[in-house]
Phi, psi and omega in degrees: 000143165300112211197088180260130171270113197224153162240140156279350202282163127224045144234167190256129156239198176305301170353308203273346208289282172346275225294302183292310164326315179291331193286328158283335171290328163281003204275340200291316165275321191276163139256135206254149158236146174252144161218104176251162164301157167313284191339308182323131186255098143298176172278123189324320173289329188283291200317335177256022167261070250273043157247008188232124159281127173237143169268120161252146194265140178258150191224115215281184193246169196256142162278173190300305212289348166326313207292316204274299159340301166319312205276338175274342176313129144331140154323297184328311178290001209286157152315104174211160206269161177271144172329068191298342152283353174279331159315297215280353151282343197272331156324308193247005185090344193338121179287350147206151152261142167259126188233129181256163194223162160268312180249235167236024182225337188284343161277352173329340201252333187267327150297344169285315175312309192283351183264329176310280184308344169071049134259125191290137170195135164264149186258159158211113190283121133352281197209136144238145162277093182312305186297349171241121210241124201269159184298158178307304195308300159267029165281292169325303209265335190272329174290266192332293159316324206255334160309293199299341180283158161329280176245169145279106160264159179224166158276354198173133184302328197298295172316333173309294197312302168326291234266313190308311186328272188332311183256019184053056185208178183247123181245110181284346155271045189251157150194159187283119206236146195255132151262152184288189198248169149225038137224145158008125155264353155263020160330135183219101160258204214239118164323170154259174198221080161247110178291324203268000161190168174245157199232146192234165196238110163244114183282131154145182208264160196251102177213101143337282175294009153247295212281346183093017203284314180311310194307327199270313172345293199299329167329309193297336234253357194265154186312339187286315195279040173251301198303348206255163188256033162245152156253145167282120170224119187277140149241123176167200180193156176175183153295341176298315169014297183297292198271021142293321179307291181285016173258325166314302190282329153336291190274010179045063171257137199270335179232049135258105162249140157295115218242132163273214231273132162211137133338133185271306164350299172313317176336288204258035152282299189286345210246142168270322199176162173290144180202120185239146202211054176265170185274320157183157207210177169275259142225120170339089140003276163332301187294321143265017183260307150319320189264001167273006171256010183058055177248155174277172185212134187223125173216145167295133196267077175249106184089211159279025222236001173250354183286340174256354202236139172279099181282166201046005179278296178216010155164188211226144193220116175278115143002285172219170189304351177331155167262319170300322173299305178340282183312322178273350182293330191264303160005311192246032171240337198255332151302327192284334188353314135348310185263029171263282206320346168263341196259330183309332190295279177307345147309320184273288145007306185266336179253014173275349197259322165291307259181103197282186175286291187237094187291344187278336155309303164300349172278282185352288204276342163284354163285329164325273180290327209265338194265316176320321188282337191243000000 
């Protein structure tokens, strides 16, 4: 069977993980196309696997005065370019597209496509963002695309529910999908065994306005947690970059660092826990990827990410994206301090109960069952 695979994204992330897995696990039976941006850096196994075509797409660019017209404009009214992907889906035919989304709206123009065309296809919601709320116009194209599709996956019911909101509807082709790891799933490390401060891993790409990163600074800014013996250590890459070095040297913090690119596994060598302050997510990658590392996890309860962690249980959970809901989840992780190394343990204990071994098979085959069926 014919099965093209597309992303809206065009950077490689977490995001990416699912599509691109599942499409090397089918390529052995199927013929599967990847058709992405140029921009995109596929994984070195997609690009050499000659059982897979892959297509890129050039995506023209807006002049300055375009730009500056997008940004004051309604979504609706905005300037956009036409899709080059739709020749080369009206070319090959696919017997499904898989449309991957960063959020739960950007592919709504290519779902359009496909119900025009009588072609079967599933979305995959990334993330929804609760602070962005779409307008009647794409309330419309997102109630229409996610009807016409087979399925809806989402990463986390909290996105499912969010998503329902937005379009006012009940989605009866929806269902929650897991994404893989990059670690072991029977990974077993070693506590670490640094006496003298603890150390917590804040993972993910430095974009302020999901993950949040500026909220934990300002946490960090208080005269208490200068006196105290925990460390920050950023892991990720983003646009944001820049100003995390400078809100680190603004608030003169002393026990933050910006760590460059380590292997994860190492991460939660060196690391006591997890610690994420986002604004909203999918369900964190990282994050389950610490707690299949028996690491605690202290996150803000947002998205999917209290759907796997037990506060006071398997890692601290703030209330909200807040710098005060922060301060007291790390407040009451920095009394408990004692206590990580047994709660990390019922951390790996809760997300072994969530999150099967290899969920992209269980996608795989469900993509699968759904082109028979149909």
């Amino acid at each position: 069977m014919k099965i093209l695979f597309t992303t809206e994204n065009m950077d490689w992330g977490g995001s990416e993980l699912l599509w691109n897995s599942v499409a090397n696990y089918l390529s052995s039976t199927e013929q599967i196309t990847i058709c992405v941006n140029e921009k995109i850096q596929l994984p070195e196994k997609t690009r050499h696997n000659n059982a897979i075509t892959i297509r890129y797409i050039t995506k023209p660019t807006f002049t300055v005065l375009q730009k500056i017209y997008n940004r004051i404009v309604p979504y609706s009214l905005r300037l956009k370019h036409n899709d080059s992907r739709i020749a080369y889906i009206k070319e090959i035919m696919p017997d499904l597209v898989v449309i991957n989304q960063g959020y739960n709206f950007n592919g709504v123009d290519l779902m359009a496509f496909c119900i025009k065309c009588n072609i079967k296809y599933v979305t995959i919601s990334q993330a929804v963002n609760e602070l962005y709320w779409p307008n009647f116009s794409l309330r419309v194209k997102m109630k229409n695309g996610f009807e016409g599709a087979l399925t809806n996956y989402f990463v986390s019911n909290d996105n499912l529910n969010v998503t329902e909101s937005q379009i006012g509807e009940q989605l009866v082709n929806a269902q929650v999908v897991k994404n893989p790891f990059n670690v072991p799933y029977d990974v077993s490390l070693t506590y670490p065994t640094d006496k003298e401060s603890y150390k917590l891993a804040f993972v993910g790409r430095y974009f302020f306005s999901a993950k949040g990163q500026d909220i934990l600074l300002r946490v960090l800014n208080q005269e208490k947690w200068r006196d105290r013996n925990l460390i920050i250590n950023f892991y990720g890459n983003g646009r944001d970059k820049q100003n995390l070095i400078d809100l680190i040297a603004l608030y003169k913090l002393e026990n933050v660092f910006i760590k460059d690119f380590t292997p994860t596994l190492d991460i939660w060598r060196e690391n006591h826990g997890l610690i994420l302050t986002s604004r909203y997510e999918g369900l964190p990658i990282a994050l389950v990827e610490a707690m299949l590392c028996s690491r605690i996890a202290i996150i803000t309860n947002v998205s999917g990410s209290a759907e796997v962690v037990t506060h006071k249980v398997s890692g601290f959970v703030a209330e909200a994206p807040r710098v005060k809901s922060v301060d007291c989840a790390l407040e009451l992780a920095w009394q408990n301090r004692k206590e990580w190394q047994h709660m990390g343990v019922q951390s790996r204990r809760e997300i072994c109960r969530k999150v099967e071994k290899d969920p992209e098979i269980t996608f795989a085959k469900d993509l699968l069952r759904q082109i028979k069926a149909n």
